[in-house]
C-alpha positions in Angstrom: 0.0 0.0 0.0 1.2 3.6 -1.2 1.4 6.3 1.2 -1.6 8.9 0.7 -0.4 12.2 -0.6 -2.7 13.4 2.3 -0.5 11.6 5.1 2.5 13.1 3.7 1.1 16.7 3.5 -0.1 16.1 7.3 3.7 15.2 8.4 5.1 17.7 6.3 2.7 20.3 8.4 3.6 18.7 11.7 6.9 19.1 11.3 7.0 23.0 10.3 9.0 25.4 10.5 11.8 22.5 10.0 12.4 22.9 6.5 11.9 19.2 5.7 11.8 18.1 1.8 10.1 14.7 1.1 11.4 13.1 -1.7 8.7 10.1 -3.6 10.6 6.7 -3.6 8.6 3.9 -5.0 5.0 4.9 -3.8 6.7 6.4 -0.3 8.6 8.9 0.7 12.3 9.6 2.1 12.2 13.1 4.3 15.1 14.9 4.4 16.4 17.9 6.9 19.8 19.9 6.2 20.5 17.6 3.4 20.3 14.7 4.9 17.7 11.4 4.9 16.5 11.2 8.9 13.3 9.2 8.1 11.1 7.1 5.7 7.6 7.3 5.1 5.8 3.6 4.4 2.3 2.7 4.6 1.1 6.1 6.2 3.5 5.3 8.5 6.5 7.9 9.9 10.0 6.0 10.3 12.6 7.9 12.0 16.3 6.5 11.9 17.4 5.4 15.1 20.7 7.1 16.5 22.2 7.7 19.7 21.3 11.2 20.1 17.8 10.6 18.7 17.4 7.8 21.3 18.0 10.5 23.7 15.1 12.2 22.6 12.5 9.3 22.1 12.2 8.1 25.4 9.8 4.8 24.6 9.2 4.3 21.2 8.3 1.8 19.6 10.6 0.1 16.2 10.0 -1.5 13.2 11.5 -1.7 9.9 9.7 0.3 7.0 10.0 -2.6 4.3 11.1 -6.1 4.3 15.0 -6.1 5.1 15.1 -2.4 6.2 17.4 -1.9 9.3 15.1 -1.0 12.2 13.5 2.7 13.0 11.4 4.5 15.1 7.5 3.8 14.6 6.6 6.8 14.9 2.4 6.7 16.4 0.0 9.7 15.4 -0.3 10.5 19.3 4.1 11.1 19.0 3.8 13.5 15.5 0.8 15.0 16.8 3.2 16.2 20.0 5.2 19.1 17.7 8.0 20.1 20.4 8.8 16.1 20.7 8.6 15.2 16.8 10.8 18.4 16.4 13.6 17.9 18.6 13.6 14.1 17.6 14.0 15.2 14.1 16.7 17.7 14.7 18.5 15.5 17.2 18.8 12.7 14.6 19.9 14.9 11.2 22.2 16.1 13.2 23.9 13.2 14.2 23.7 11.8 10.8 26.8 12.4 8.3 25.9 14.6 5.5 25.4 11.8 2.3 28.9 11.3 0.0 28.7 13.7 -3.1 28.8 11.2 -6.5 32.1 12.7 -7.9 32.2 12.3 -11.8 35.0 9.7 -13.2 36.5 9.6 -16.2 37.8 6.4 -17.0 41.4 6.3 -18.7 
């Protein structure tokens, strides 16, 4: 099942004034923050990556991988995202301990 464009629009909103940019990946979404990819979006369903900074943050959440053979993230529930101060400094706790991604450099082969 595709995420709803709805859903998406509602996290999105949730989430403001974070400028967050969500990305369509195969029906989902990835969401993005500074450049970097924090969560995934699955079946109307907000998956944050776990990290140790961002596990400072979450307190009890629950986990569960997005797709079959995805590492493990935070299941986000709707009574979490609807909390904005708490979805907020998860978010920003967990870009920033991820490494911005590895610019594809262009090769020219000899």
């Amino acid at each position: 099942m595709a995420t709803d464009k709805k859903f998406i629009e509602a996290v999105l909103d949730k989430l403001q004034p974070l400028e967050i940019t969500a990305k369509p990946m195969f029906g989902e979404y990835g969401l993005y923050y500074r450049g970097k990819n924090f969560a995934l979006v699955c079946d109307n369903t907000l998956f944050v990556k776990i990290t140790e900074a961002g596990a400072a943050k979450a307190g009890r959440v629950s986990q569960g991988s997005p797709y079959d053979g995805a590492k493990p993230a935070y299941r986000i529930s709707s009574a979490k995202l609807n909390d904005r101060d708490w979805i907020i400094s998860l978010v920003t706790a967990t870009s920033d301990a991820l490494p911005l991604p590895k610019k594809k450099g262009f090769r020219v082969r000899p």
